[in-house]
N, C-alpha and C positions, 0 to 999 in steps of 0.2 A: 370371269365376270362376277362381280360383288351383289349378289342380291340383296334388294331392298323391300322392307315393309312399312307401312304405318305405323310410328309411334305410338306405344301402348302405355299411355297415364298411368296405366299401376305400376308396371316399370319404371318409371321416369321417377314419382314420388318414391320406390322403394331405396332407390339411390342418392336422394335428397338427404341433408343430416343437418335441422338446421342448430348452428349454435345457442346457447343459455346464455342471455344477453345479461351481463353483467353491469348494473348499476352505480359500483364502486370505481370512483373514475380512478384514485391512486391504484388499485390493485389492476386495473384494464391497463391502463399506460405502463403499468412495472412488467405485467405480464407477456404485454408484448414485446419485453426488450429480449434479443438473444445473446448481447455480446457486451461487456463493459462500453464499448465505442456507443451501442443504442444507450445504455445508462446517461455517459455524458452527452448525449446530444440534448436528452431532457432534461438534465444536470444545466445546463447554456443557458436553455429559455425560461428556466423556474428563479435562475441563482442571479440578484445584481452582478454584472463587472467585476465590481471589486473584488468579490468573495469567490466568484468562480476564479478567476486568473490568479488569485492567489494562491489557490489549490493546481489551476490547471500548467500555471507559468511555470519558469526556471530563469537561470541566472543568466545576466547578459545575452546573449543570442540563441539562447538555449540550445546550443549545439549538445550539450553531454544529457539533453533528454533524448534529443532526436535519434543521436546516436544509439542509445541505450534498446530504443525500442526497434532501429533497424537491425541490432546484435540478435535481436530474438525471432525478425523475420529471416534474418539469414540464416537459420538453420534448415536443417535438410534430416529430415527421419530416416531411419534403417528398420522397418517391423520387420519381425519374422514372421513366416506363414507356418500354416497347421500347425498351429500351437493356440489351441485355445483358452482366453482367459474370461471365460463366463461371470465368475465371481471375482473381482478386481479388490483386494485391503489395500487403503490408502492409507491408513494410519500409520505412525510412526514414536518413534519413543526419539524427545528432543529434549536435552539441558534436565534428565532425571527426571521426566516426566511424559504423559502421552499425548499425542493431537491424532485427531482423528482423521486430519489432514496434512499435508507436510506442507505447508504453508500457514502464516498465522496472518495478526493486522497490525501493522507499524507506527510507529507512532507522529501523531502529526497534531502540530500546534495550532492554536485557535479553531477550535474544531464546531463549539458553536454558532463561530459564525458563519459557518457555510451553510448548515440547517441547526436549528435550536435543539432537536434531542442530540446531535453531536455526541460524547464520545458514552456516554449513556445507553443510546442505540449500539454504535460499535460493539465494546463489550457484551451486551446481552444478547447479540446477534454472533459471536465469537463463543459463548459457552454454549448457546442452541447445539449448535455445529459441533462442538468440542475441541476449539482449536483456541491458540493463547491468544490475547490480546493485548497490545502494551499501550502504556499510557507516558505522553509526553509530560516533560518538565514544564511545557510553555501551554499544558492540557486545559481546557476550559470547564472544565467539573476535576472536583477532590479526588484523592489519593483514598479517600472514605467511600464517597459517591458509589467510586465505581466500581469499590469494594463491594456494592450493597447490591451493583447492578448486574453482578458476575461474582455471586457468592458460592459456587460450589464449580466453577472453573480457572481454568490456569491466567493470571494477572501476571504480567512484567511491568519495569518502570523503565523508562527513558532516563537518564541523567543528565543534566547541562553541569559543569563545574561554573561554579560564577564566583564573580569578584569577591563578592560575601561568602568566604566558603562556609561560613554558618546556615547561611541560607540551605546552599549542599547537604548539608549534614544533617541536618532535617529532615529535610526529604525522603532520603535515604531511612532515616529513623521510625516515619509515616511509613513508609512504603514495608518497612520489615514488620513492623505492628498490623500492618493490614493484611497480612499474608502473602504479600506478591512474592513470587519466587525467582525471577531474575531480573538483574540489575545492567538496562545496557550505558556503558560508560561511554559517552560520545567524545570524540575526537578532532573531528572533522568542520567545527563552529568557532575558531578562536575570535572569530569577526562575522558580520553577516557579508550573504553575496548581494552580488547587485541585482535584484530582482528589479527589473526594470516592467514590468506591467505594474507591478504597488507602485511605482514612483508615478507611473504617467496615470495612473487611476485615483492617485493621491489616497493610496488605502493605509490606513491608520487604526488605531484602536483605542478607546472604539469608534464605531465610522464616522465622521464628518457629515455633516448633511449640506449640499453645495445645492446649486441648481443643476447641475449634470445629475449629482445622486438622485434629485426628485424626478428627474424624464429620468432614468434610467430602470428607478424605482413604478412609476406609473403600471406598467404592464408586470408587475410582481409584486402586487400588495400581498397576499398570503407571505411574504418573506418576511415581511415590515412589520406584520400583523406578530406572527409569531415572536421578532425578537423583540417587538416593541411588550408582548403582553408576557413575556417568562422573565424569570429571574436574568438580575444583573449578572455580567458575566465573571466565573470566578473563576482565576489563573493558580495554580498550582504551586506557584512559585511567586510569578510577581505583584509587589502590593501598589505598583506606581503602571496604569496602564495608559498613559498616554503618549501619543505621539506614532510615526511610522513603524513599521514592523522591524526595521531597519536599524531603526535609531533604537528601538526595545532592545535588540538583541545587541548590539553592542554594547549599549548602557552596564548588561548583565554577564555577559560573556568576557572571559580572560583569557588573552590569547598569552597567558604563560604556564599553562596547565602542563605539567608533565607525569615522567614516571612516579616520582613523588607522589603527587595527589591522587594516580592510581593507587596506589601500595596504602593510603591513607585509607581509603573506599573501601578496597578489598578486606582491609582489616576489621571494618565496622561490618561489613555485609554479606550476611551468614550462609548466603542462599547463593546459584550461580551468579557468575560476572562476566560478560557479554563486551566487546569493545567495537563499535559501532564507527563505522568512515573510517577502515585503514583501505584504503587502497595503492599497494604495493606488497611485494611478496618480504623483503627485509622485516617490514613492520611486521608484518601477519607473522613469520615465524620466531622475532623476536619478541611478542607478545605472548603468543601459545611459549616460548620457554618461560617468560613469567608468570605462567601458572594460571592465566585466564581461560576462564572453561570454554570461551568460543570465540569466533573472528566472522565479522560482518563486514563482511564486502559492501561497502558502501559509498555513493557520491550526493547525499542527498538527495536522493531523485536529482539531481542536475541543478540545485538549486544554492550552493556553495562556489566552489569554481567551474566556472564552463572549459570545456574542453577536458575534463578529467578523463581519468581511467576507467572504461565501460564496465562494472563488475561481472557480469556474464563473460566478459572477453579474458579477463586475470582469473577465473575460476578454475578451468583446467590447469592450466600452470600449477599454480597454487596448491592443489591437490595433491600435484605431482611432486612435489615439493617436501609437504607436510604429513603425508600418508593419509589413506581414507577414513583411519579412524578418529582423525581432528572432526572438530565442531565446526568447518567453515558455513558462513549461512550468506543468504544474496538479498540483496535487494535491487530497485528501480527500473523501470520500465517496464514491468510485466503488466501485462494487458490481457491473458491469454492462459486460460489452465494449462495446456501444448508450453506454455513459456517454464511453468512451472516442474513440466516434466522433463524438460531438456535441462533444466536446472540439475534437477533430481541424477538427471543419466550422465552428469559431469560431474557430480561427486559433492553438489548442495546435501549438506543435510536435511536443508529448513531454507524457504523463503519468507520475504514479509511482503505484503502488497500496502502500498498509501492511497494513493491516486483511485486507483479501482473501487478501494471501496466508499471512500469519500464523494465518486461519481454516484454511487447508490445512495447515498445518504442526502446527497443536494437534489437525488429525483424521486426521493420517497421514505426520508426519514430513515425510520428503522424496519419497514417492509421493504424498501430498497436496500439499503444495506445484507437484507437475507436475501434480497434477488442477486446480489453483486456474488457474494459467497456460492449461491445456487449455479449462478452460470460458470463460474472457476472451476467449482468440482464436479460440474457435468463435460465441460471439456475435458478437463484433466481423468475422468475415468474413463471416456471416448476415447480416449487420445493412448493411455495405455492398453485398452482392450485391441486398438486396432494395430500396435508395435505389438501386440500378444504378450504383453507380460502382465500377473496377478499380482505384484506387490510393490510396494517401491524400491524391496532391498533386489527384486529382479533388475531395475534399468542401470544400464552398463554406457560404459562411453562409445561403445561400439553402435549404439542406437541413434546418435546425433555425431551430426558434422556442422563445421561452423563455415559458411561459404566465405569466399572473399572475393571483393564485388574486384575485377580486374579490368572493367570498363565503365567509363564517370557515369554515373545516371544523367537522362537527357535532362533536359530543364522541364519540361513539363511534368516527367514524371517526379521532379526533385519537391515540385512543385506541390500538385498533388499528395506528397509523403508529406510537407511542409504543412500544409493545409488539415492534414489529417491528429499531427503534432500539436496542434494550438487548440 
């Protein structure tokens, strides 16, 4: 029989602990997120349409995001027990140089206009941390900018070859002068995909103002306010910005880019060379024989051809392939520091994340952007303490299994993954 007393007030308040109410409504809203997914939900309600789906979309049915990100729920951990890893080093030594993380930030175009400090915040939020940050060709701040805004950490450059290879060459010329130390050669853009949310959102650059934009706009003046009162928006590359994202990138892109114009690049560009959207294993190890310092697994985030090859799913192969000691690197779909380390224990050297961090930066600038980062590598060093390994050169393939779904997912649940995707 449970004896009972009368509640004793000193007791009661000594167990009371009330919180320090915080005033700062962006630091209260960033604070409470714990997972990239709470990022973008506030990333939805702060961001026009346009601007969020442009970042959150992919191409035609967006089957190679969906897929992408169900490649990282199917895995399946192996920790070992009694084996404690109290003090976890996540750092890494990547393309001659150090991150304090083995993952960096990707590069991803028009990056202003999903919030105005755009790739400003990125970068400066990338050398806090100590991890690289790259910068698109199609970037909305200079090759200088963000030089200025990440002056004593690791800067790469994205590369588009375009029609004008003068224009190329440049770039390339900027970016060596400004210190960036790796040069990723993209492959994977000879055309744009068909991003079919920009087409039914009619998103252009720079935006349109219809009457869908103004009710769309209404309940997100802070967006309006912002890009209406900052500096016009400056591309990196191109001096003609009008029209669909679509028609920009075709306008600029050559889809007769070959070995040739690599071997051109490589010759001007002193520092590492990166090639970016090979996904297949022929390309990957005929590229590492021509002497490219690394190979990035990449589909565009899903945003090129739909239905590509999952990078996370060509990665074991590939390893197996090339030996551990190549530079292969991954990207899209991660969502998940755990994504990153499953990377890491299949033979990634280095991932990049887009998506994730740009969800931070549409729900809070550049304290968002360090909340995006903050929750990656609070997962990611959970994630390894609880598999008990202290390093990254600790996780082995033996740590992760890749499942393989052998019964169709129900519709509601297909549903719900679907729902979670967009």
């Amino acid at each position: 029989m449970v004896k009972r007393q009368v509640p004793n007030p000193l007791e009661i308040f000594e167990l009371l602990r009330f919180k320090k109410p915080d005033f700062n409504a962006r630091r209260r809203r960033l604070s409470a997120c714990q997972t990239i997914w709470d990022l973008r939900a506030i990333a939805k309600r702060r961001t026009p349409a346009a601007a969020f789906d442009y970042t959150d979309g992919a191409a035609e049915g967006e089957i190679s995001l969906r897929r992408a990100r169900q490649a990282f729920r199917d895995i399946e951990f192996h920790p070992d027990v009694l084996r404690p890893a109290v003090d976890v080093d996540t750092s890494c030594q990547i393309l001659g140089g150090p991150s304090a993380l083995p993952f960096g930030i990707a590069p991803t175009g028009f990056t202003r206009l999903m919030q105005t400090e755009g790739e400003v915040a990125g970068a400066g939020a990338a050398g806090a941390i100590g991890i690289p940050f790259t910068l698109s060709t199609l970037g909305t701040t200079s090759i200088e900018d963000v030089r200025a805004a990440n002056p004593h950490g690791r800067n790469w450059f994205q590369l588009y070859v375009m029609r004008q290879r003068e224009i190329s060459y440049g770039l390339v010329e900027r970016a060596q002068a400004a210190g960036f130390d790796t040069l990723m050669f993209t492959v994977d853009t000879p055309v744009a995909g068909a991003r079919l949310r920009d087409r039914r959102n009619g998103f252009s650059i720079p935006p349109q103002i219809t009457a869908g934009t103004v009710l769309n706009a209404i309940p997100r003046p802070w967006w309006w306010f912002d890009f209406l009162t900052t500096p016009k928006l400056e591309f990196a590359s191109l001096s003609s910005t009008g029209g669909t994202v679509g028609e920009l990138l075709d306008s600029a892109m050559d889809p007769t880019i070959s070995d040739e114009d690599l071997a051109v690049i490589r010759s001007m560009w002193k520092g590492k060379i990166v090639v970016k959207g090979v996904q297949n294993i022929p390309d990957a190890t005929r590229l590492l024989d021509l002497g490219v310092d690394g190979i990035l697994l990449s589909n565009h985030g899903g945003r090129q051809l739909d239905r590509a090859p999952v990078p996370f799913r060509l990665l074991p192969d590939l390893v197996r392939e090339v030996g551990s000691d190549a530079t292969v690197m991954i990207d899209t779909g991660i969502m998940n520091g755990a994504d990153i380390v499953a990377a890491c224990a299949l033979g990634a050297k280095f991932s990049l994340i887009g998506r994730a961090y740009l969800y931070g930066l549409m729900a809070g600038g550049r304290q968002g952007v360090d909340r995006a980062l903050a929750i990656l590598s609070e997962e990611l060093v959970r994630t390894m303490k609880l598999l008990g390994v202290s390093s990254i050169e600790e996780l082995e393939p033996r740590h992760v299994t890749q499942l393989t779904r052998l019964t169709p997912v129900r519709p509601q649940v297909k549903a719900a993954a679907d729902a979670m995707s967009r």
